[in-house]
C-alpha positions as protocol buffer text, in pm:
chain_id: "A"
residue {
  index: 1
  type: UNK
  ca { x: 720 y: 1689 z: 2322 }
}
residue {
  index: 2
  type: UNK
  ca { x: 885 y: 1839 z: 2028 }
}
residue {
  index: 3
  type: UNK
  ca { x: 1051 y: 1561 z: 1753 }
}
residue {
  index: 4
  type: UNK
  ca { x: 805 y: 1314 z: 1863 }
}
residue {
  index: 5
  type: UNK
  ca { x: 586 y: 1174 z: 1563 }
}
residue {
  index: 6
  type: UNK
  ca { x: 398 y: 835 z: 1690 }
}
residue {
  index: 7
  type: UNK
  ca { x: 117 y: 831 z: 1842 }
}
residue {
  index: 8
  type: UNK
  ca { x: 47 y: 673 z: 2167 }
}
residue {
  index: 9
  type: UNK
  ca { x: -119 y: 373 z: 2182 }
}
residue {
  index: 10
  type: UNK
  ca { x: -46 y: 262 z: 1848 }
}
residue {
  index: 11
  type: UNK
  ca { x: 113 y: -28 z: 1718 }
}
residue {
  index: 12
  type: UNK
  ca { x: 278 y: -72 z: 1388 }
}
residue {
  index: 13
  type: UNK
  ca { x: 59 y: -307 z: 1152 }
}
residue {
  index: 14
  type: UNK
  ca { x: 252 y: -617 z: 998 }
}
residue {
  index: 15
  type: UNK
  ca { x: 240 y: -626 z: 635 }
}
residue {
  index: 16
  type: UNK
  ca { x: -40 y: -833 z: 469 }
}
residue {
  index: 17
  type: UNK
  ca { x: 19 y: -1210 z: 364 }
}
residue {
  index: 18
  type: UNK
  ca { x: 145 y: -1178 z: 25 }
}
residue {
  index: 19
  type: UNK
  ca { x: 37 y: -1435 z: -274 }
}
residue {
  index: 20
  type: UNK
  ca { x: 361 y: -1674 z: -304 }
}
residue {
  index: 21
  type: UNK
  ca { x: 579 y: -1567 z: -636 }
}
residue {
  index: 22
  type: UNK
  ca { x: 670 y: -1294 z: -772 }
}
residue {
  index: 23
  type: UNK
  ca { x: 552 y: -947 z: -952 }
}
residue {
  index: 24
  type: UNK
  ca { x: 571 y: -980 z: -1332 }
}
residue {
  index: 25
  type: UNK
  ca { x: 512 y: -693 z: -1623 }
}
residue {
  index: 26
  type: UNK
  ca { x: 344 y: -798 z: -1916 }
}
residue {
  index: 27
  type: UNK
  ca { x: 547 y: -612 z: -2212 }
}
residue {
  index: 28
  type: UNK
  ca { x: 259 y: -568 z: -2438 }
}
residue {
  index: 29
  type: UNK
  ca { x: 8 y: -376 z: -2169 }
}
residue {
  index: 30
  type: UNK
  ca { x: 281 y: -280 z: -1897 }
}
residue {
  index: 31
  type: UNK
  ca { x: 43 y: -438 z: -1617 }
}
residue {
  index: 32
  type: UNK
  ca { x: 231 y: -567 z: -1321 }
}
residue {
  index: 33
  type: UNK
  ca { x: 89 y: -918 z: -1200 }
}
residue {
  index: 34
  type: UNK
  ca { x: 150 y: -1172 z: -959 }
}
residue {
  index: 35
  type: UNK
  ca { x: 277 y: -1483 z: -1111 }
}
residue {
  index: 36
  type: UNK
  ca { x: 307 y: -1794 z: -857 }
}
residue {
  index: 37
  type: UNK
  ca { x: 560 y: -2022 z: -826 }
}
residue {
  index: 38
  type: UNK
  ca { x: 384 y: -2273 z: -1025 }
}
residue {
  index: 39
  type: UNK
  ca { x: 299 y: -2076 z: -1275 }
}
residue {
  index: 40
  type: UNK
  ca { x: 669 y: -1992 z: -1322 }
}
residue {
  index: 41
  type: UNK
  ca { x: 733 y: -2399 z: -1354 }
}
residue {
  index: 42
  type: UNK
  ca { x: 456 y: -2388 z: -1634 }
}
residue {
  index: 43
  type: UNK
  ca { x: 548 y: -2500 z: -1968 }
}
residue {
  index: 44
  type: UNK
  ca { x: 489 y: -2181 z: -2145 }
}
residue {
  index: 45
  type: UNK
  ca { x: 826 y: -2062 z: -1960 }
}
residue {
  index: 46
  type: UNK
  ca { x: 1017 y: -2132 z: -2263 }
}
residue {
  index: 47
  type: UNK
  ca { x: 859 y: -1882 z: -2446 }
}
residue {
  index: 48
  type: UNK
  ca { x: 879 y: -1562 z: -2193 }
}
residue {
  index: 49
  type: UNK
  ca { x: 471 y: -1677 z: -2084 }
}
residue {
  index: 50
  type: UNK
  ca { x: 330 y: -1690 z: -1758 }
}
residue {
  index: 51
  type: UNK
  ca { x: -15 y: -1737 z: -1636 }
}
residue {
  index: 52
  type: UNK
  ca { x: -39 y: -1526 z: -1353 }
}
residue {
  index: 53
  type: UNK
  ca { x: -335 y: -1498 z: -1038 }
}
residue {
  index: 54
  type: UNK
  ca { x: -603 y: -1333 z: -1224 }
}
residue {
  index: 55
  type: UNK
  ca { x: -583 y: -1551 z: -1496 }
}
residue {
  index: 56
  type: UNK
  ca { x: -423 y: -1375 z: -1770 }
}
residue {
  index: 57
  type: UNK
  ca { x: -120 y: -1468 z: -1951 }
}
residue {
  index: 58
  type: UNK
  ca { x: 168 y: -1258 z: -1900 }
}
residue {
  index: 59
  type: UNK
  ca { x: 420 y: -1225 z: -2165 }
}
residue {
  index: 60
  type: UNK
  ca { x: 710 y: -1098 z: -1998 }
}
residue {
  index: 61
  type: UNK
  ca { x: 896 y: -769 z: -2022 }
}
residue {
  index: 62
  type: UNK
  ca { x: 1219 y: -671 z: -1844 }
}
residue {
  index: 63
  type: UNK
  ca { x: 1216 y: -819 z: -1525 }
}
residue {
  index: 64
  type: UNK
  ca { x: 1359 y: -444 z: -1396 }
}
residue {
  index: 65
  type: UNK
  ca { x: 1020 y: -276 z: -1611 }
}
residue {
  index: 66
  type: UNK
  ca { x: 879 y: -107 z: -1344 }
}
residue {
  index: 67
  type: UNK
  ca { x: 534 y: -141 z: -1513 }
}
residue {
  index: 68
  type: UNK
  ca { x: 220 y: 124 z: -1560 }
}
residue {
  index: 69
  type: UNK
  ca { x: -39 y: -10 z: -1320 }
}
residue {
  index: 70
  type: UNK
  ca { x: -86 y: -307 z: -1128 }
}
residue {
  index: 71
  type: UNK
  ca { x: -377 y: -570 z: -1157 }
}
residue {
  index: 72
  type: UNK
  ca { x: -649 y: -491 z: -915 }
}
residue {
  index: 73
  type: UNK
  ca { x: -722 y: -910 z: -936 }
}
residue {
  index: 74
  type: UNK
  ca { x: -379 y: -1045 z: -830 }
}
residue {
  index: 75
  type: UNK
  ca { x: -333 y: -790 z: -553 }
}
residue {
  index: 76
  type: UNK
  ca { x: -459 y: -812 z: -212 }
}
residue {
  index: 77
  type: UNK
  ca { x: -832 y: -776 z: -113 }
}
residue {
  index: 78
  type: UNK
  ca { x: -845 y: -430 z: 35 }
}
residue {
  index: 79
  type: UNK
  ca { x: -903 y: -593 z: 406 }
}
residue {
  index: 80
  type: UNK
  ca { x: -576 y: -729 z: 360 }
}
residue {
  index: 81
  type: UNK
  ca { x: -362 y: -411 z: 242 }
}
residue {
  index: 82
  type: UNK
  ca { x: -116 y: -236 z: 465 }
}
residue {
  index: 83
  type: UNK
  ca { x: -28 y: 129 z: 412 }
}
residue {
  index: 84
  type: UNK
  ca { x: 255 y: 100 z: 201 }
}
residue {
  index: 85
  type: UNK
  ca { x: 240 y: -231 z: 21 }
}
residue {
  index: 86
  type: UNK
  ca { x: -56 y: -347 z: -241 }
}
């Protein structure tokens, strides 16, 4: 069967369960973390600071900075990731 490309048998995976919030870059390091929605209602809003998952405080960039890696902490544990998504 010419033009076919899935495999029988298979099933598509759904996407791992995400932390609530959004991804945030820190401007200084250009790490991309996961900031809840809590920690966007934190005080330190008012001055562009965010504590994300992981702990650390991000200190916001662009909100369109694409960002030069990704924190291994506020991802996914690996048993959770999906093939396209962290």
């Amino acid at each position: 069967m010419a033009g076919k490309h899935r495999a029988r048998g298979r099933r598509a995976s759904s996407p791992a369960p995400r932390q609530p919030g959004i991804d945030m870059t820190d401007g200084p390091t250009g790490a991309t973390h996961r900031v809840t929605d809590e920690g966007m209602t934190a005080s330190h809003r008012a001055e562009g600071r965010y504590p994300a998952v992981c702990g650390f405080v991000v200190h916001s960039a662009s909100l369109t900075d694409p960002g030069r890696s990704r924190c291994e902490s506020c991802a996914p544990a690996p048993a959770q990731r999906s093939g396209l998504s962290w």
